[in-house]
Backbone as a ProteinNet text record, in pm:
[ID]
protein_1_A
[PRIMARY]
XXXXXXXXXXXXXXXXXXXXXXXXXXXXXXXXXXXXXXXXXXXXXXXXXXXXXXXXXXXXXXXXXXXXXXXXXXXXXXXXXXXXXXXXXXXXXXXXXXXXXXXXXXXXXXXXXXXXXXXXXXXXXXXXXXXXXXXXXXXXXXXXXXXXXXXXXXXXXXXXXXXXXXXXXXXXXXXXXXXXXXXXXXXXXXXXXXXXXXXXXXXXXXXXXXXXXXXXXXXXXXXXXXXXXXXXXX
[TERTIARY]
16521.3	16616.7	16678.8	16698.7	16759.9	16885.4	16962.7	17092	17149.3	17221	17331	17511.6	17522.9	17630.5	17736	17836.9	17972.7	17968.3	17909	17906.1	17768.3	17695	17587.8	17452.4	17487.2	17345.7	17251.4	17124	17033.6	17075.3	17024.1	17067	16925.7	16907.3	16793.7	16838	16782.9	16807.8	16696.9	16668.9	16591.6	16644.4	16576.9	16624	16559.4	16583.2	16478.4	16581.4	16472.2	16522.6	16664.2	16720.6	16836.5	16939.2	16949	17049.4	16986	17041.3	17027.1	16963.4	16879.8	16938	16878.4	16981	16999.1	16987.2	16979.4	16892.7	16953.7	17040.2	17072.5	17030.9	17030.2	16960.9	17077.4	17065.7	17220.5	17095.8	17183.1	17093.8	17133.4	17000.9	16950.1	17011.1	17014	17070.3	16983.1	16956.8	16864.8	16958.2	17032.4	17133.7	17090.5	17012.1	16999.3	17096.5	17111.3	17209.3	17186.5	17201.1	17105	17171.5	17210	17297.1	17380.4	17485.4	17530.3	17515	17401.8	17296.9	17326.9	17338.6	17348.2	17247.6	17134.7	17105.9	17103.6	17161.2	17146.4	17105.4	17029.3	16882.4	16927.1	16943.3	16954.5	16827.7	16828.5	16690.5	16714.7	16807.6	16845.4	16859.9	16919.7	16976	16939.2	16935.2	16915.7	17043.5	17152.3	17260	17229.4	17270.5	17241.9	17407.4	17442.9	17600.7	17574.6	17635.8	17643.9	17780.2	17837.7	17951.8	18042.1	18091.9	18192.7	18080.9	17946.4	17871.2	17814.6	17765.6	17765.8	17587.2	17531.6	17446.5	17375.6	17394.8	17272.5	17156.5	17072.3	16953.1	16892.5	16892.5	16806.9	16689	16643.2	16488.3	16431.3	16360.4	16263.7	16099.8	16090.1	15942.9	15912.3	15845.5	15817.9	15950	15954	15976.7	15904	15894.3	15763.6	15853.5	15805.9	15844.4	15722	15699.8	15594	15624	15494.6	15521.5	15431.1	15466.3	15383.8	15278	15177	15030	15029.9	15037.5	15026	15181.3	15296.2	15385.6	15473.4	15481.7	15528.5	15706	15735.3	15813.8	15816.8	15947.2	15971.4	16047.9	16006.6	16066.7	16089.5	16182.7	16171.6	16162.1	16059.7	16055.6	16059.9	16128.2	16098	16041.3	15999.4	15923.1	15997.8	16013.3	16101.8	16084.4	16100.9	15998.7	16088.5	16133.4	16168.3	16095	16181.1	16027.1	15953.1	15997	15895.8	15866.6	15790.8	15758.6	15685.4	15754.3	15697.4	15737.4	15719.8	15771.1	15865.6	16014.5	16129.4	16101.7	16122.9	16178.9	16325.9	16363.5	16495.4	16590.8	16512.2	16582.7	16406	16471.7	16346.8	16401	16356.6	16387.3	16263.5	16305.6	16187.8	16200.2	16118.3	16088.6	16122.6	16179	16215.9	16033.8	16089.2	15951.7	15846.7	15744.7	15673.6	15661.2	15675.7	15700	15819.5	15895.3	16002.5	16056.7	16205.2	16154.8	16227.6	16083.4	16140.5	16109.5	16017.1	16026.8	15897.1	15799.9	15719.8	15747.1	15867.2	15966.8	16017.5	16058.1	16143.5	16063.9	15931.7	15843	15821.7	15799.2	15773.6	15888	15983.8	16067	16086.9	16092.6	16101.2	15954.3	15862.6	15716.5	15792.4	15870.5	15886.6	15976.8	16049.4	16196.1	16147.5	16012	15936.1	15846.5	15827.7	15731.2	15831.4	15956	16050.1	16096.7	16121	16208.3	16083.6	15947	15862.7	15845.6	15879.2	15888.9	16004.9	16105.4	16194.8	16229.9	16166.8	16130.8	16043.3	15920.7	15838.8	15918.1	16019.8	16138.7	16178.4	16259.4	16328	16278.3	16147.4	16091.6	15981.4	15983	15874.6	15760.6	15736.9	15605	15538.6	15431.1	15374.6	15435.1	15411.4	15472.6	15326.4	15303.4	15152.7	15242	15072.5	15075.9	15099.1	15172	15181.6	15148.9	15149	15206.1	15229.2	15307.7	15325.5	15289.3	15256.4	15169.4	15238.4	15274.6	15384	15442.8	15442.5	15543	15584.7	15517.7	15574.7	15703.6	15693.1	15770	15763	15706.7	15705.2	15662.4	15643.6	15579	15484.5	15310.9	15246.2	15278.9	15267.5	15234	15115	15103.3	14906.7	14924.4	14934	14921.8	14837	14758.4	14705.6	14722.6	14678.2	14724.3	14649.1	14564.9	14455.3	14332.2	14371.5	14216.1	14144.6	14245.9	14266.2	14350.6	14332.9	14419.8	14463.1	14626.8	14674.3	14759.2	14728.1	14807.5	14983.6	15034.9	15152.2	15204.2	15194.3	15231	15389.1	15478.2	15620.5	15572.4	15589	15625.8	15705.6	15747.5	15862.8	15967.6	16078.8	16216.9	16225.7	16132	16119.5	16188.1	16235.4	16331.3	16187.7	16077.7	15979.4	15856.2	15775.8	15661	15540.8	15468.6	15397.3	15276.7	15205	15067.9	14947.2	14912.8	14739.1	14659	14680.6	14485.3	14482.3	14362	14374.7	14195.8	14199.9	14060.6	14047.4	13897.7	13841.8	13748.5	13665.9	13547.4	13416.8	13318.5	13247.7	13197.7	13347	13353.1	13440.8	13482.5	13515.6	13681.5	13655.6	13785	13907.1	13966.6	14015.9	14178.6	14125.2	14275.1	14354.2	14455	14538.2	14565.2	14538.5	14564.1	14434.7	14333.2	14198.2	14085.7	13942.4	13852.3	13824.8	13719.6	13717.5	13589.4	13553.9	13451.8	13399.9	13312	13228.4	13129.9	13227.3	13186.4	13088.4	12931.5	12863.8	12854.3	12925.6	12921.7	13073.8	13103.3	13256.3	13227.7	13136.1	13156.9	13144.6	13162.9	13232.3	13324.2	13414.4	13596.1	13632.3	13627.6	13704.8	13811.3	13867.8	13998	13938.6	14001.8	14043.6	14167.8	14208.2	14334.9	14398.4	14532.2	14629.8	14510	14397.5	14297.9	14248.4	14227.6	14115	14002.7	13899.7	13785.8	13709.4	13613.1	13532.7	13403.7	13277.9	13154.2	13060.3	12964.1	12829.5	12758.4	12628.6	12580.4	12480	12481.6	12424.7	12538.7	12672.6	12760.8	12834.2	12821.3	12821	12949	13095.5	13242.5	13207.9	13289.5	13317.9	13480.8	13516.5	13691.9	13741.5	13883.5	13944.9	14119.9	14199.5	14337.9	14395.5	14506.6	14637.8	14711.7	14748.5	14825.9	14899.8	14992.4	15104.1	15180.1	15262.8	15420.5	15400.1	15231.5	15218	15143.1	15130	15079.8	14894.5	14782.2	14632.2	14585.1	14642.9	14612.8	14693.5	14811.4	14827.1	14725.9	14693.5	14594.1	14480.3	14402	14318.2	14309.6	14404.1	14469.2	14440.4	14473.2	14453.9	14345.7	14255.3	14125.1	14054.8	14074.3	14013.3	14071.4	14135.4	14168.1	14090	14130	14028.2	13863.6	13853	13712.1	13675.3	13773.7	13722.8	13674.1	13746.2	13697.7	13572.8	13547.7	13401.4	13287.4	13208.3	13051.8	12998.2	12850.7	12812.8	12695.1
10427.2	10478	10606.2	10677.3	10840.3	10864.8	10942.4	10964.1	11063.1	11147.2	11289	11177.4	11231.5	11114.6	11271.5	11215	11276.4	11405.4	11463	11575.3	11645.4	11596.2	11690.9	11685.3	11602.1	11618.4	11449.1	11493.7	11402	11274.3	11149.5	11028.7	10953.8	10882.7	10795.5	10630	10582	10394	10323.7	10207.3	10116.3	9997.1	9899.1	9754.2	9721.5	9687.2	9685.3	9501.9	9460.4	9318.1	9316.5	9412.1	9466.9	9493.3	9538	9574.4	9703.6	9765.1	9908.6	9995.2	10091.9	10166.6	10327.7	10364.6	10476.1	10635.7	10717.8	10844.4	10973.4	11077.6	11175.5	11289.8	11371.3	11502.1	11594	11679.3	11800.2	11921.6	12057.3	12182.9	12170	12164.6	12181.6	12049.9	11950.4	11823.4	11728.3	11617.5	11488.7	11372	11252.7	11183.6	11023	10929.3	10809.7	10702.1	10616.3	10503.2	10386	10293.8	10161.1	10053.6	9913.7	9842.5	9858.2	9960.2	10062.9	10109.5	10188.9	10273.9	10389.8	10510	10636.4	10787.1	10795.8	10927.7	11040.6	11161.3	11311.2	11419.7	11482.9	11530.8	11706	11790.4	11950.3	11988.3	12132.5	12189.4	12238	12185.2	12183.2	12048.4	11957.8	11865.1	11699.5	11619.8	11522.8	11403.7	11378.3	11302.1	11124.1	11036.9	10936.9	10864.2	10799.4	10736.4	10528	10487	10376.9	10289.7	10245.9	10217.8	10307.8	10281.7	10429.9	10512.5	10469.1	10544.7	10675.7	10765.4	10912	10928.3	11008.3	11056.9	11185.7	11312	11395.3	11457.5	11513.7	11533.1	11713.2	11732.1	11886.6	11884.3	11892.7	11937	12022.6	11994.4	12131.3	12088.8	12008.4	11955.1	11936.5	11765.7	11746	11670.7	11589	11510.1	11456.6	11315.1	11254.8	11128.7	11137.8	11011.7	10903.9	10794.3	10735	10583.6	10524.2	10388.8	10279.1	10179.2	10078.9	10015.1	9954.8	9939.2	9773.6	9673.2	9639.9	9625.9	9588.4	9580.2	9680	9781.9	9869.3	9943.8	9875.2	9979.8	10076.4	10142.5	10283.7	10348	10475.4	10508	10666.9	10719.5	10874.1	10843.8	10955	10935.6	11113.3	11117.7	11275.1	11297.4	11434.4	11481.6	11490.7	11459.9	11524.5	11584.3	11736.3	11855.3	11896	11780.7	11792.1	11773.6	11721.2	11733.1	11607.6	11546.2	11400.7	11395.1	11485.9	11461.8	11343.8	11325.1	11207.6	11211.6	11122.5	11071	10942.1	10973.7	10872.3	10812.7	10690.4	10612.2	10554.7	10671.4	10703.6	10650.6	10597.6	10552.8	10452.2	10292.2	10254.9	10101.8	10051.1	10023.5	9888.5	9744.4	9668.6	9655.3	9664.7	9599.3	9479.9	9434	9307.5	9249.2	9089	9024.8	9018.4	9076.4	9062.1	8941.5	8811.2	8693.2	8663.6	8721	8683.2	8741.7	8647.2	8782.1	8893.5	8972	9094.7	9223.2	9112.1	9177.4	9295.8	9295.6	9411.6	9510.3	9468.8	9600	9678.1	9602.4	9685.8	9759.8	9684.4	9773.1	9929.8	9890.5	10072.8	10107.1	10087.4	10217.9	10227.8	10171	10180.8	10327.3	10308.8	10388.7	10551.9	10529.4	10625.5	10703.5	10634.3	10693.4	10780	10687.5	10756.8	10900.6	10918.4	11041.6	11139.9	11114.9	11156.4	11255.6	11117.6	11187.3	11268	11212.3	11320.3	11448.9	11470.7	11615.6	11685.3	11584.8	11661.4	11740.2	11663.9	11730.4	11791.9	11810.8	11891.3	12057.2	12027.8	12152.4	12222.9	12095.1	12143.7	12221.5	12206.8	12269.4	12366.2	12390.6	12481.5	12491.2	12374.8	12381.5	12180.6	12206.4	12035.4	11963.1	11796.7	11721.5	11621.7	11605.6	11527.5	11402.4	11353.3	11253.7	11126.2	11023.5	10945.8	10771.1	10683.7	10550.7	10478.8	10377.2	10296.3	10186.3	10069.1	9995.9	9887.9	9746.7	9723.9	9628.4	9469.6	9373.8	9301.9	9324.4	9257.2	9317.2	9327.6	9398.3	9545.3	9619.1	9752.1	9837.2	9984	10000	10108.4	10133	10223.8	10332.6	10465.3	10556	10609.6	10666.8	10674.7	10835.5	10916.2	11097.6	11157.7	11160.8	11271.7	11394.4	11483.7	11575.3	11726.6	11692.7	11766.9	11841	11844.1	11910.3	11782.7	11711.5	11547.9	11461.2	11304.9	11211.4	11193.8	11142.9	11105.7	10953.1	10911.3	10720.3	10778.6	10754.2	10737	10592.5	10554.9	10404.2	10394.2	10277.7	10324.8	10210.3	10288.9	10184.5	10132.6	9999.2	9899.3	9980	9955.1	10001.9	10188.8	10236	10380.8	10427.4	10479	10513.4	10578.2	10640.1	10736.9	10663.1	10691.3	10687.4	10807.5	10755.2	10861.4	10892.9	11015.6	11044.8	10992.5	10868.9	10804.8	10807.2	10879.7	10877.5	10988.2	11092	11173.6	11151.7	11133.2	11070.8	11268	11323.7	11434.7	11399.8	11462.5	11512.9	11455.9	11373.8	11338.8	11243.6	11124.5	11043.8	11080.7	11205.6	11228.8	11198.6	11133.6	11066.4	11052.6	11100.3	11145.9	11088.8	10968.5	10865.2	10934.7	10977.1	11020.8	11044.2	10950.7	10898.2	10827.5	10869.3	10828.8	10908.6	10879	10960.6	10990.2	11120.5	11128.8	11094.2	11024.5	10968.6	10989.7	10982.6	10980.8	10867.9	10785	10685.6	10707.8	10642.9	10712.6	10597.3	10477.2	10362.7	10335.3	10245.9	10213.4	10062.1	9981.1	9868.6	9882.9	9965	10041.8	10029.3	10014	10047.2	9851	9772.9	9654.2	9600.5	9495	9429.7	9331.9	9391	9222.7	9211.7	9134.3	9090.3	9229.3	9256.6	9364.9	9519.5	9511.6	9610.7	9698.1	9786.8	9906	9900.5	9799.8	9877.5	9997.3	10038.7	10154.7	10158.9	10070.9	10029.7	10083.2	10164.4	10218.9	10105.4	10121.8	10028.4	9915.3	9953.5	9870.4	9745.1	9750.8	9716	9737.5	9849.9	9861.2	9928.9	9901.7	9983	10128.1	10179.9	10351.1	10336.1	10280.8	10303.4	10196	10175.9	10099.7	10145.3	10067.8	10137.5	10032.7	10020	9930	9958.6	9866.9	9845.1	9701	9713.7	9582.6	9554.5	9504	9428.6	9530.4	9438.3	9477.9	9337	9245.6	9123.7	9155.5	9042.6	9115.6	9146.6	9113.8	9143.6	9303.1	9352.2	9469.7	9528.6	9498.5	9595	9628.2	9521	9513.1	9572.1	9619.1	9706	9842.8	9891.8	10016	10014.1	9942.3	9986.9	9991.3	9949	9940.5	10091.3	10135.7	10273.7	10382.6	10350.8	10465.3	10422.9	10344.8	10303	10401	10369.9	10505	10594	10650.3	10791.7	10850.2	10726.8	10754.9	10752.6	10857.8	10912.2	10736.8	10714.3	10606.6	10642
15341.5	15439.3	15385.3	15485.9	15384.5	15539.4	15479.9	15557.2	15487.3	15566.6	15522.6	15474.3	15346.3	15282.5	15295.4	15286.1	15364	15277.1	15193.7	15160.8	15181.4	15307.9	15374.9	15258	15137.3	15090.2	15125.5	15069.5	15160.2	15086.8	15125.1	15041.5	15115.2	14952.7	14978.7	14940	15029.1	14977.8	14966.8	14856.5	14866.6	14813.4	14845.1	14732.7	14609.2	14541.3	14430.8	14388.9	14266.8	14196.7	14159.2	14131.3	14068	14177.4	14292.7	14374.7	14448.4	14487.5	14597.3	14485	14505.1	14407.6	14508.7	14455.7	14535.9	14486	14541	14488.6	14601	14564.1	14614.1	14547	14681.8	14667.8	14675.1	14601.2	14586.7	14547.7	14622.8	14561.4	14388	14322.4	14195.7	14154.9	14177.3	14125	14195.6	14118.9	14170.6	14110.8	14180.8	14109.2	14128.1	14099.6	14088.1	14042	14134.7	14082.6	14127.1	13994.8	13996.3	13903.1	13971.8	13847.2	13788.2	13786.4	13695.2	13601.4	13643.8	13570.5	13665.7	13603.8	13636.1	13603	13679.6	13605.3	13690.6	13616.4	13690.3	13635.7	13704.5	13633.9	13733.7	13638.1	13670.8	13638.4	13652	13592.9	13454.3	13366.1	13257.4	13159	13204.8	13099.7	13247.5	13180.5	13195.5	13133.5	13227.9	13192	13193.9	13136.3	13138.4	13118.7	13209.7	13252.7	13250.2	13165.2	13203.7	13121.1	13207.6	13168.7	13099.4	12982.6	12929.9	12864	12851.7	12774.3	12872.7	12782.2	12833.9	12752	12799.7	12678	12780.1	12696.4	12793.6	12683.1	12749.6	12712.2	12767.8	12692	12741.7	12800	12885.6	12928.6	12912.7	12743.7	12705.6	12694.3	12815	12804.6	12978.1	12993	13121.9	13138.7	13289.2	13356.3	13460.2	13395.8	13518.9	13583.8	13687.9	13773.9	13810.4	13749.4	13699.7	13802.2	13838	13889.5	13804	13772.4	13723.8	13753.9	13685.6	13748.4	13700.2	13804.9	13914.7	13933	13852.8	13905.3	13991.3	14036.3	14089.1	14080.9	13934.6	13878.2	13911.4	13886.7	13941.4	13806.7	13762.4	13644.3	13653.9	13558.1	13474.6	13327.4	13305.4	13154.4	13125.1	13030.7	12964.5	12836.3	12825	12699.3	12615.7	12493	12401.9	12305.2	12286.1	12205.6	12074.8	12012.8	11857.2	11752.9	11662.2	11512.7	11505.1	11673.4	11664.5	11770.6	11855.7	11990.4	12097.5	12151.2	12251.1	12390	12462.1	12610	12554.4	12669.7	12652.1	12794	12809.6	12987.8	12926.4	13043.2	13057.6	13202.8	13252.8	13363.4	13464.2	13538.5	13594.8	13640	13769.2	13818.9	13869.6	13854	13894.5	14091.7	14156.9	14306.1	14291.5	14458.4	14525.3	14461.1	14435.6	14421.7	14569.8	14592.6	14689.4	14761.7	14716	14817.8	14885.5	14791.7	14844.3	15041.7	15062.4	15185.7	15209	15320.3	15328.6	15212	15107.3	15027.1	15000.4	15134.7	15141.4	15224.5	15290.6	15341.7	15259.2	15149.2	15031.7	14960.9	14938	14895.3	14926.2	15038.9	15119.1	15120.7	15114.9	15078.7	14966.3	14864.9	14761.5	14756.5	14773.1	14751.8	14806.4	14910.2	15017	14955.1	14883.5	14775.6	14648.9	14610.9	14513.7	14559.3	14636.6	14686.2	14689.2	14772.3	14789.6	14644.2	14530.4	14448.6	14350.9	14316.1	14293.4	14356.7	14485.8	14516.6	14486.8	14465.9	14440.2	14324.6	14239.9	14062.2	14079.6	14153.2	14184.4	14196.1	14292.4	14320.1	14240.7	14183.7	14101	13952.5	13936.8	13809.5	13876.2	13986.1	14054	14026.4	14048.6	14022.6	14027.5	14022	14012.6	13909.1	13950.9	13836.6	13834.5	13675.8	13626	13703.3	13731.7	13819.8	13677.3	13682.5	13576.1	13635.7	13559	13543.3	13435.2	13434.7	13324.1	13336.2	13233.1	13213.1	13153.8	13174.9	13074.4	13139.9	13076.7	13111.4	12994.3	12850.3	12771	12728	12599.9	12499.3	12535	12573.5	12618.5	12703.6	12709.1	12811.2	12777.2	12843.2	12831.7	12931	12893	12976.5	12978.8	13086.1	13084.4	13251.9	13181.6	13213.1	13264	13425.5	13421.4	13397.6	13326.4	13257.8	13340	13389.2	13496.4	13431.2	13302.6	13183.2	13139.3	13157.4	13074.1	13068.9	13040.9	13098.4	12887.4	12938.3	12781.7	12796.3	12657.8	12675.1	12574.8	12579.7	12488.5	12498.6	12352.2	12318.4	12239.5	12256.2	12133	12034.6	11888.1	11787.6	11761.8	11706.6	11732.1	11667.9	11683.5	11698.7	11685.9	11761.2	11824.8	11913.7	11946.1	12110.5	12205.9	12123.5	12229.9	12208.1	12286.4	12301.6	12247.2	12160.4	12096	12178.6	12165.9	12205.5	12113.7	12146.9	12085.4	12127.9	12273.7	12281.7	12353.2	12344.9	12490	12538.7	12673.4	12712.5	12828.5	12794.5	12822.7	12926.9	12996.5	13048.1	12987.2	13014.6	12935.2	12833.9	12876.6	12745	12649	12602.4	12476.3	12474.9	12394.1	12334	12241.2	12193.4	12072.8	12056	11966.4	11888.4	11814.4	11846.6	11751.7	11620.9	11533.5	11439.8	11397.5	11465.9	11393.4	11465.7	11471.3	11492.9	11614.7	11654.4	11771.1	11845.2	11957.2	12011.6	12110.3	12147.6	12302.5	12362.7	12465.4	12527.2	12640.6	12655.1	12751.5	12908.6	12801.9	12942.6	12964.9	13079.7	13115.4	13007.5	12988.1	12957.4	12772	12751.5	12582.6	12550.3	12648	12631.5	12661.7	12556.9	12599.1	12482.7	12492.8	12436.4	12358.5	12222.1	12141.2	12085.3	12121.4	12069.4	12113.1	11978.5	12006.7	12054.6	12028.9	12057.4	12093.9	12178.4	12263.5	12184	12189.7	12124.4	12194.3	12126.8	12183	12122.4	12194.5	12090.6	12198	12090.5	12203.3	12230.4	12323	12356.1	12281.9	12199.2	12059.5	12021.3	12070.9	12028.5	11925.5	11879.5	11738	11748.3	11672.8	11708.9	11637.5	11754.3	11715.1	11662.4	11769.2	11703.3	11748.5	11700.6	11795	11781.1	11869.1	11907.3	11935.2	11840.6	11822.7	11924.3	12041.3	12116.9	12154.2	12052.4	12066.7	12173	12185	12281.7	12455.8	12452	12588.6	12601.1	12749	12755.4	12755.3	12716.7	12721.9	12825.5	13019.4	13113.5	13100.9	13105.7	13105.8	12952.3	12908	12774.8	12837.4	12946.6	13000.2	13098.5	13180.5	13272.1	13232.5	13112.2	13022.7	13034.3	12945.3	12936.6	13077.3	13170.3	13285.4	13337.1	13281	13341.8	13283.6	13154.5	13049.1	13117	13121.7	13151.9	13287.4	13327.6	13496	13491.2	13335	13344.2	13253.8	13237.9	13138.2	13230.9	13208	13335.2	13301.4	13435	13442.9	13414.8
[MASK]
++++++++++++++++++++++++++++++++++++++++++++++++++++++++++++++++++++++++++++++++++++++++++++++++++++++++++++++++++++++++++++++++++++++++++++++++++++++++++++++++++++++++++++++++++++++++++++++++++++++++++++++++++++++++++++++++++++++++++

């Protein structure tokens, strides 16, 4: 639902598990509020309000507005371009449970709120915003980047505030782990799970690599690889 709120700027509503959460549009301002959770996002700094707490943030990277794969979370996460660069989720929001009722009404707007507030960061930084999602019901959450040369995973290590860059998946198969070697997968059924896992074995079976991904459940890991797997030629 969207409506002009008594100071003429646009206003967006949805329901989510949590309560309303709501999303206004101001020239050069984008303002979300959720639970009492607060975020407001300039084309500068990125504020974060909750309770007496305050915290802002500079925007000297991206800002993505990301949805979850299958659960349909709604999130912002930003880049953060210090001497430890990563992606933060900084603000995110779970959907009404789908059985419940009414609750695939909430859905679509909730979706509708999201297109919405992706264009609006679209605006506000002039220009496109990488298409994203996150991945994630255990202990944490994946992000997973189209990047448009190339798709990238960022995973967080335990008691991390960010999410690091471990994988970036290319054109071709080619693959390249962060923190270990670089590969080229020529089938989709190369890329599967063991345990905390990503393996990556040619068709001999024989492992090329593999990729530590913890405090995520093995259906969301499996989720991942079924993504990376897309993008490997057949």
């Amino acid at each position: 639902m969207a409506y002009r709120g008594d100071d003429a700027n646009l206003v967006f509503e949805a329901p989510t598990a949590k309560g309303p959460l709501r999303m206004e549009l101001a020239p050069r301002q984008i303002t979300l509020s959720s639970g009492g959770r607060t975020l407001q996002i300039t084309d500068q700094l990125v504020t974060l309000l909750e309770a007496k707490n305050q915290e802002s943030l500079r925007i000297a990277g991206r800002l993505l507005v990301a949805r979850d794969v299958p659960h349909e979370d709604l999130a912002v996460w930003i880049e953060l371009a210090d001497k430890q660069p990563g992606m933060r989720r900084i603000f995110g929001v779970e959907p009404v449970p789908f059985l419940e009722p009414g609750g695939l009404e909430a859905l679509k707007r909730l979706d509708a709120l999201f297109h919405q507030l992706r264009a609006a960061v679209a605006e506000l930084f002039s220009g496109t915003v990488d298409r994203a999602i996150e991945i994630g019901r255990g202990l944490d959450k994946i992000l997973f980047v189209d990047q448009g040369d190339h798709h990238a995973v960022y995973a967080r290590k335990l008691f991390r505030d960010r999410a690091r860059l471990v994988l970036s998946i290319y054109d071709g198969g080619r693959i390249l782990i962060s923190e270990g070697p670089e590969v080229t997968i020529t089938w989709r059924l190369g890329i599967t799970v063991s345990g905390d896992y990503i393996r990556f074995i040619d068709e001999s079976g024989t492992d090329l690599a593999k990729l530590a991904i913890p405090w995520i459940t093995r259906e969301d890991r499996e989720e991942l690889a079924k993504r990376i797997g897309a993008l490997v030629p057949d």
